[in-house]
N, C-alpha and C positions, 0 to 999 in steps of 0.2 A: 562462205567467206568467214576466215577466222574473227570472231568479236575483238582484235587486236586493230584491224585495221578496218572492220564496218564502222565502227563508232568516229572515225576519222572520215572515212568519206562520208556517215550522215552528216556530220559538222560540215562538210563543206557543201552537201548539195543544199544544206538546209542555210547559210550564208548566203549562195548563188541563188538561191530561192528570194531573199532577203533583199539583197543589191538591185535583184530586176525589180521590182515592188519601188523600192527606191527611184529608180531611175526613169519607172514610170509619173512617180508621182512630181517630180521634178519637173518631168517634161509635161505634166496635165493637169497638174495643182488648181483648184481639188479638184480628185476624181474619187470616185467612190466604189463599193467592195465590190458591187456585179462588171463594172466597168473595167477592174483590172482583170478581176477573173477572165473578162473574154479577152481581153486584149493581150494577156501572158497566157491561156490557153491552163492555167492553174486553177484546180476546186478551188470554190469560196471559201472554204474551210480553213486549207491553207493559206490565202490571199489574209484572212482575217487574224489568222495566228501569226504571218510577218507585220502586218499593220501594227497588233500588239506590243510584241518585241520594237520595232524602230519607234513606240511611241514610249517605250519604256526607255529607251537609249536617248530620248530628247530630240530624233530627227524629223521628225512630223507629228503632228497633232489633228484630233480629228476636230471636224468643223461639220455646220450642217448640211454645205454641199459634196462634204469629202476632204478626203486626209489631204493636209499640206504640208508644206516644209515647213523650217522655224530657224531661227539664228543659228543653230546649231548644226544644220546642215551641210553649209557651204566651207565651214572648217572641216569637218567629218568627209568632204570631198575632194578637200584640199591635200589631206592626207593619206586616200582612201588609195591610188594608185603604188605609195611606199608603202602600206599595208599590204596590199596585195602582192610586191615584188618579195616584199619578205617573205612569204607565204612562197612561193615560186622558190627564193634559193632555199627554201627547208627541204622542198622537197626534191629537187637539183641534192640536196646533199642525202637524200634519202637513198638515192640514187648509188650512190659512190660507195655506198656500206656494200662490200661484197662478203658475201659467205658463204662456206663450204658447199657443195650441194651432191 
């Protein structure tokens, strides 16, 4: 796959990666690294590098029983579905670009 558009779909597996992490911790607050790992079927490795990331964006914070939400969350959720739709017509219009072939 050309590096024009790998580096676009690792952004996006690696958000989708991201979001589930999130929506576990929402629904299990606190839960902890081995916990999501099984529950998302994702190495701990990766479970620990999204945990990083949403703790650097202010959306959970780790605690001693496990990562929880924080104020910051529930606005970040509030928005996160017109985030998404924007995301969907980019590439709706990626779509529409016809070229020669």
């Amino acid at each position: 796959m050309p590096i024009l558009t790998e580096k676009v779909r690792g952004e996006l597996e690696m958000l989708q990666r991201h979001l589930i992490i999130l929506s576990k911790v929402v629904e299990e607050e606190p839960i902890g690294i081995l916990k999501l790992a099984e529950e998302t079927k994702m190495p701990s490795h990766k479970v620990r590098y999204s945990l990083r990331v949403l703790e650097q964006e202010g959306l959970i914070k780790a605690t001693a029983p496990g990562a929880a939400t924080t104020e910051h969350t529930r606005p970040f959720l509030a928005e996160m579905d017109s985030l998404i739709e924007d995301l969907a017509r980019r590439a709706d219009d990626l779509k529409r670009i016809k070229i020669e072939r």
